[in-house]
N, C-alpha and C positions, 0 to 999 in steps of 0.2 A: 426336427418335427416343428412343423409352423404353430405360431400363435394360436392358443388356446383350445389344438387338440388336446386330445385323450388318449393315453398310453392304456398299452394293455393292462399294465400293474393298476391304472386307476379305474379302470371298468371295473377291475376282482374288485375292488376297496369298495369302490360304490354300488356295487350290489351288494354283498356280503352288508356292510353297513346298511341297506337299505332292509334287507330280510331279517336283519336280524333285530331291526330294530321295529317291525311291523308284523311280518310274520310269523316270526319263531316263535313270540310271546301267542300268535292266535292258535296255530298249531295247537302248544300245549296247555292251551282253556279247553278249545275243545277237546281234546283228550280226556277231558276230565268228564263231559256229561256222560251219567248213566253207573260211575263206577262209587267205590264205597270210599269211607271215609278214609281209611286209610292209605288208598293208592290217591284220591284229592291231596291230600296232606304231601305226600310224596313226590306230587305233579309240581305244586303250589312252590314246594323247597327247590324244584328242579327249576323253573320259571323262575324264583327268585336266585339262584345261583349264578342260570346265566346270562339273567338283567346287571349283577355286579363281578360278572366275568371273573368266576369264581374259579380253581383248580379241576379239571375233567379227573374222573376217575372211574376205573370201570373193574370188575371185579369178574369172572369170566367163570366162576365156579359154580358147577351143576348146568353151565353152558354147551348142547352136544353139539352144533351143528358147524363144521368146518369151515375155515376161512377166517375166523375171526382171531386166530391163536395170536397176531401181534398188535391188537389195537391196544392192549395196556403199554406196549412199549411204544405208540407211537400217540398218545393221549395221555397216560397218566402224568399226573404232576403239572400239564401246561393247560393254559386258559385259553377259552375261545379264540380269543385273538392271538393269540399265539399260535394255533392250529391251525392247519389247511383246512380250508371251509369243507373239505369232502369228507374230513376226520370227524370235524365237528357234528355235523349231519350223522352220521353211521352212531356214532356216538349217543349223540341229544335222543335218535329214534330207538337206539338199545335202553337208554334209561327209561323210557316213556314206557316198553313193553315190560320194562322191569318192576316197573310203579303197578300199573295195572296186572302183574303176576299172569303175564299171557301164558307162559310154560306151561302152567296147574289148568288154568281156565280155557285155556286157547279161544281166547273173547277179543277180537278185533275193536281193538278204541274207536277205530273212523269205520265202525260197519255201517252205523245208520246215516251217516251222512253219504258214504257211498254208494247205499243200495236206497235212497231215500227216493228215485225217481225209475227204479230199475223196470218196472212195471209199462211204463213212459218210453222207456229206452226200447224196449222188446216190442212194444207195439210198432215204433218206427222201422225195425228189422221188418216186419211183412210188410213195407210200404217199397223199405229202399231196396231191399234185395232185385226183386224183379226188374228195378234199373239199373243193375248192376250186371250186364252181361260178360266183360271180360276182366282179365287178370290187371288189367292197368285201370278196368272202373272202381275193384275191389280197392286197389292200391293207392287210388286216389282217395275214394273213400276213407279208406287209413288213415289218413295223412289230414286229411281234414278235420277227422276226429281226434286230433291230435292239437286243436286249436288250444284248451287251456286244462288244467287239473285244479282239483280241489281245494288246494294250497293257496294259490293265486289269489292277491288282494285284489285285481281290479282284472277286467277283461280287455283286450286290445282293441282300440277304436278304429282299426283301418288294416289291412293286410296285405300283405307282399309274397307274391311267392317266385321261385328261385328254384330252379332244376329240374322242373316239371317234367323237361322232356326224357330228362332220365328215368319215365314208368315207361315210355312207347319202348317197349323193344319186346325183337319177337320170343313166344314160352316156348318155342316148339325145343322141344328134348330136356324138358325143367321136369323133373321128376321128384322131387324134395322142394318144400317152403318151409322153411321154421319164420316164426316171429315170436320175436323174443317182445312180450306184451310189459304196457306201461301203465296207463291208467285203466282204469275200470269206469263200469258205467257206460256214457255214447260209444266210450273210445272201444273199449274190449267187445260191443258189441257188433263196431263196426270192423273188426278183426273178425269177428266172427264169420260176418257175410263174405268178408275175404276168403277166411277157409274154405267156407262152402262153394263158394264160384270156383276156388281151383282143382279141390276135391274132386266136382261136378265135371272139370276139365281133364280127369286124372293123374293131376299131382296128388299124392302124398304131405300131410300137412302135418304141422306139431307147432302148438302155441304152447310156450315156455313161460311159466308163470311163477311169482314167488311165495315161496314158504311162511315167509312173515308178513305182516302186514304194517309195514314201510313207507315214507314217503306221504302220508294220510289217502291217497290214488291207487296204489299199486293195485295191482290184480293179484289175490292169490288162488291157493287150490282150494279154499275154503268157498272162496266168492266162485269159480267155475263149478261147483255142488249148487249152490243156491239157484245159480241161472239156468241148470239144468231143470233142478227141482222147481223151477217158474215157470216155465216153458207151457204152453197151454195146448191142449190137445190138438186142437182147431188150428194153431198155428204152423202155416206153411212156412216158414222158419223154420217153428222147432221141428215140425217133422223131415226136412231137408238136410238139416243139422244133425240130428238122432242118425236117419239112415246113415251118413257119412264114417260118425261116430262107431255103429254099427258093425260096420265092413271093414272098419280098419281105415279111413280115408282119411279120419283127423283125428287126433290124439293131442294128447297135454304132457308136458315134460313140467317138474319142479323142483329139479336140483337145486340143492344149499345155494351152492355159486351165486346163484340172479340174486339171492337175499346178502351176502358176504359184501365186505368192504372191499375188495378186490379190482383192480383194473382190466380189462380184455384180452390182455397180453396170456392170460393163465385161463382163457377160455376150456368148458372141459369141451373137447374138440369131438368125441363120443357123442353127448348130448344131440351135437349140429350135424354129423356126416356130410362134411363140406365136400367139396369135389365137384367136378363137370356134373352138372344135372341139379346140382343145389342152390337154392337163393334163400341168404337169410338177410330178413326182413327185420332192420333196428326200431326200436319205435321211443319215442322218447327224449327227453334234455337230459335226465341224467344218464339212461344207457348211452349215449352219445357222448357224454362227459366219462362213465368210462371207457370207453373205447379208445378216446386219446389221451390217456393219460390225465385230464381233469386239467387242461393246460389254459391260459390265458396267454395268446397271442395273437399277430396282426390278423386278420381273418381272412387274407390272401395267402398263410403263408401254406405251402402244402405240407400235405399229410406224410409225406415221406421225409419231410427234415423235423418232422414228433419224436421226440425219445424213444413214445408209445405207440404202438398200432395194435388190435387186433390180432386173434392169431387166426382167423379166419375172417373173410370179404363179405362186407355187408354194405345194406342197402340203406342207409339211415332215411326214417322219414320223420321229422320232428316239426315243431314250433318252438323257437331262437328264444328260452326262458331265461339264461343266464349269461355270463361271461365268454362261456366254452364257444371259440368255434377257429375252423380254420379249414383248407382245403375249399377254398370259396372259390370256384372259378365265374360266376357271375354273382352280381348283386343287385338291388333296386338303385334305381338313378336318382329315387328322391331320398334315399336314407341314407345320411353321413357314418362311413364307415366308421371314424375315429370318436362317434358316440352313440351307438345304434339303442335303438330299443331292447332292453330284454323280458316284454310283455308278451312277449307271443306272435307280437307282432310282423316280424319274416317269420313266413312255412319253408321251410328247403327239404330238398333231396338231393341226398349225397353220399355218394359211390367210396365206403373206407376201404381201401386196399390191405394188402395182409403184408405185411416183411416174408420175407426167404423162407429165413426160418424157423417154424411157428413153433409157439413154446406149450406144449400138452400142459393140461392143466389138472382140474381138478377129475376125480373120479368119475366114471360116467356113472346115472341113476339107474341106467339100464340094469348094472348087475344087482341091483338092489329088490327091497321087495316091489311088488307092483304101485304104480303110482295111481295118485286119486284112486282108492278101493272105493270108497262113494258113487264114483261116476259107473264102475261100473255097476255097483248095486244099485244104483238108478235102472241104468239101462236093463238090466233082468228083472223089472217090475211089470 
């Protein structure tokens, strides 16, 4: 390795050192407006714990939702720094729901910063939609709205994009889209227009969205109720959107899984109906991180010498937030691979491949009760 490159171990080191010494502390302030004294006090001990990289420990009782049953063995007793920063994460945002008694209340800590422009965001939907004629416009759009999340200390001053050409390719016999959704806000909105444009096309579509509210971005089924419930009469959106909803053309999945500390390898395979006629649609740094494993290596190396892959083939469309990446078959000429940005700053799209043979995962929701009951009691108003 020549003079005063950057190993992949030192990329992990210096982000993780850089988040957690900027971010994680902002994270958990704002967690705290709006809620009572006592989950402050709870927040305040949690920020102070893991400012002196205290012992993680996690207590998992009166916890229902599956996938989590071995983070006490794979956190308790060790300190952030001792942790895989993806332990640590799953971790820090279970304490933060725990502080705040989201189980009893089911009160999203990051609702109002989430939804604080959502009004803004839907008006842009009747603007973009109508420019949005095909499945590779929607998918660009994606992808673009995929520029930063809420988390984010600074926004990217210049952009790179990488694999573009992997959206031209022909839908004809695509009969299934899932997108497994990442942030909320422009970005889910702009997923939305996606649904609709392929719906409109006669695909079948399912945006996969999580249970908890994760990440201070994510998108849950709590926030798909609100944007339904916002939705304005008058809006060719919303009413293009509804129809779709309506007939069966787009629908929402919120299995445990997307919320769980879990890698992709244990996809519930049910949820996605992968096969000929299927394309799912990754969105995200962290689904992207887990998809392979959560690895930090050369970002040339491919996706098939990962420990980790995927138990089903996806379409990642991301902004480059962290350390995670590899299967890079182009790059930009002006950014040094061996110290890249991890602001956002390269957009890629890239094609994860599945291994042989795929590992079934977790239960599918389908056998379950119906999901989002809201959405439909919207819809029969």
């Amino acid at each position: 390795m020549r003079s005063g490159s950057e190993a992949p171990g030192d990329r992990y080191r210096r982000f993780v050192a850089d988040t957690m010494a900027a971010r994680i502390p902002l994270i958990i302030r704002n967690a705290e407006d709006g809620q009572d004294d006592n989950a402050v006090r709870q927040l305040k001990a949690l920020a102070k714990s893991v400012e002196a990289d205290g012992p993680m420990v996690i207590d998992l009782g009166g916890w229902t939702l599956p996938g989590w049953e071995d983070m006490p063995a794979r956190v308790n007793g060790r300190r952030p720094s001792q942790a895989p920063f993806f332990d640590f994460e799953f971790w820090m945002y279970y304490r933060i729901l725990s502080a705040v008694r989201f189980a009893q209340s089911r009160i999203d800590p990051f609702r109002a910063i989430k939804h604080r422009d959502l009004d803004r965001h839907l008006a842009w939907a009747d603007q973009a939609l109508p420019k949005t004629a095909t499945l590779a416009d929607g998918l660009r759009l994606s992808l673009a709205a995929n520029a930063h999340d809420l988390s984010q200390i600074a926004r990217p001053v210049a952009t790179h994009e990488v694999g573009l050409s992997k959206l031209d390719f022909d839908p004809t016999g695509l009969r299934r889209l899932n997108i497994i959704c990442d942030n909320f806000g422009a970005e889910f909105v702009a997923d939305l227009i996606l649904a609709v444009v392929a719906a409109e096309a006669g695909i079948d579509v399912v945006l996969h969205v999580k249970q908890l509210p994760m990440f201070v971005s994510d998108t849950t089924s709590d926030d798909v109720t609100i944007v339904l419930d916002r939705l304005g009469a008058r809006s060719d959106f919303g009413q293009r959107l509804s129809a779709a909803i309506r007939v069966g053309s787009i629908g929402f999945g919120s299995h445990p899984f997307w919320s769980a500390p879990q890698f992709f390898d244990k996809l519930p395979l049910d949820e996605l109906k992968p096969g000929v006629g299927t394309l799912t649609v990754l969105k995200g740094d962290l689904n992207f991180r887990r998809a392979v494993g959560d690895v930090s290596v050369a970002a040339e190396t491919p996706f098939q010498a990962l420990a980790i892959l995927p138990s089903a083939p996806m379409l990642s469309l991301r902004s480059i937030k962290s350390y995670c990446v590899a299967g890079m078959d182009e790059w930009p000429a002006s950014v040094p691979k061996d110290k890249f940005p991890m602001d956002g700053t390269i957009v890629a799209v890239q094609q994860i491949p599945v291994r042989e043979a795929a590992i079934v995962g977790a239960e599918s929701s389908s056998e379950r009760a119906p999901l989002l009951r809201r959405v439909r009691q919207w819809l029969r108003r």
